[in-house]
C-alpha positions as CSV (number, residue, x, y, z in Angstrom):
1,X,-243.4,84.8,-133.4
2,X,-242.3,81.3,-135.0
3,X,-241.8,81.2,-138.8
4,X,-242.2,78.6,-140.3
5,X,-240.8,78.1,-144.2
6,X,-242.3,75.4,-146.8
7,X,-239.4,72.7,-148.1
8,X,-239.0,74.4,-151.4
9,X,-235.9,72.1,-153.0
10,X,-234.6,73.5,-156.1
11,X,-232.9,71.0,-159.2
12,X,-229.3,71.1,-158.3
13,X,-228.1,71.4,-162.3
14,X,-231.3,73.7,-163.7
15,X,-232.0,75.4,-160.5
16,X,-235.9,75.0,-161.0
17,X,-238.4,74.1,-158.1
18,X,-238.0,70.4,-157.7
19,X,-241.3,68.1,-156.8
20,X,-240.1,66.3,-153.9
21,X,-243.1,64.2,-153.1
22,X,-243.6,61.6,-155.5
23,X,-240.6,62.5,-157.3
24,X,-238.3,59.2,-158.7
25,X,-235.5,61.6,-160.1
26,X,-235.5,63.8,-156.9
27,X,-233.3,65.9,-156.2
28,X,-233.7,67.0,-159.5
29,X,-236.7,68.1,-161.6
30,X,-236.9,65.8,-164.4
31,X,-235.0,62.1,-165.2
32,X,-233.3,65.0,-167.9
33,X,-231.8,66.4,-165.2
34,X,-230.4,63.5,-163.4
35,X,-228.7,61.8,-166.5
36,X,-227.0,65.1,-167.4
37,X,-226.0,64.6,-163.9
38,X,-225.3,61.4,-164.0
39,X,-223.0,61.8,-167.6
40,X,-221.1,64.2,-165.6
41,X,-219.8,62.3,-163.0
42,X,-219.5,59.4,-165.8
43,X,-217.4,61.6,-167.9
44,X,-214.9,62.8,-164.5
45,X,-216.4,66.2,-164.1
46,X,-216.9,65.7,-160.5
47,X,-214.4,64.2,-158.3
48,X,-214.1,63.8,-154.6
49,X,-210.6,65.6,-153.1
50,X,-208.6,63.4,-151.9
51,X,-204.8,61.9,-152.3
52,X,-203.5,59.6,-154.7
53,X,-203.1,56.3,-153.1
54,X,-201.1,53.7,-154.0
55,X,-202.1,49.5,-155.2
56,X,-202.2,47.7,-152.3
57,X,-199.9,44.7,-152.9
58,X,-202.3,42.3,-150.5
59,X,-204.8,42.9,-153.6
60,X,-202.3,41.7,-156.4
61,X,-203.5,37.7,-157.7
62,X,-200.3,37.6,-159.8
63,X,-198.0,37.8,-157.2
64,X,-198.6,33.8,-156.1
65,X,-197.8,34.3,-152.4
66,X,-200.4,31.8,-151.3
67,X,-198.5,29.1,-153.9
68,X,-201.4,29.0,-156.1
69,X,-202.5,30.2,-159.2
């Protein structure tokens, strides 16, 4: 016997069913939901792991390697 379950997405910050067809803010519920999602990553609350990398020095203008500035 195959069962088969509806997409039922939920808002990733309120946790309430989230309409997915027709939706412009989907994956969340409401455009509320995606700014406060939004301000959070804005404001550093959410970061991707990784390590701290250092300035590449090919990327420095100043430096005048090409004899121009």
């Amino acid at each position: 016997m195959l069962v088969t379950m509806a997409f039922s997405p939920r808002c990733p910050i309120c946790r309430e069913p989230a309409v997915w067809e027709g939706n412009p803010d989907r994956p969340f519920c409401s455009e509320r939901c995606r700014l406060i999602d939004l301000g959070a990553w804005a404001s550093e609350r959410y970061r991707v792991p990784g390590g701290a990398s250092e300035p590449d020095a090919s990327d420095d203008d100043s430096s005048g390697e090409n004899g121009t500035r």
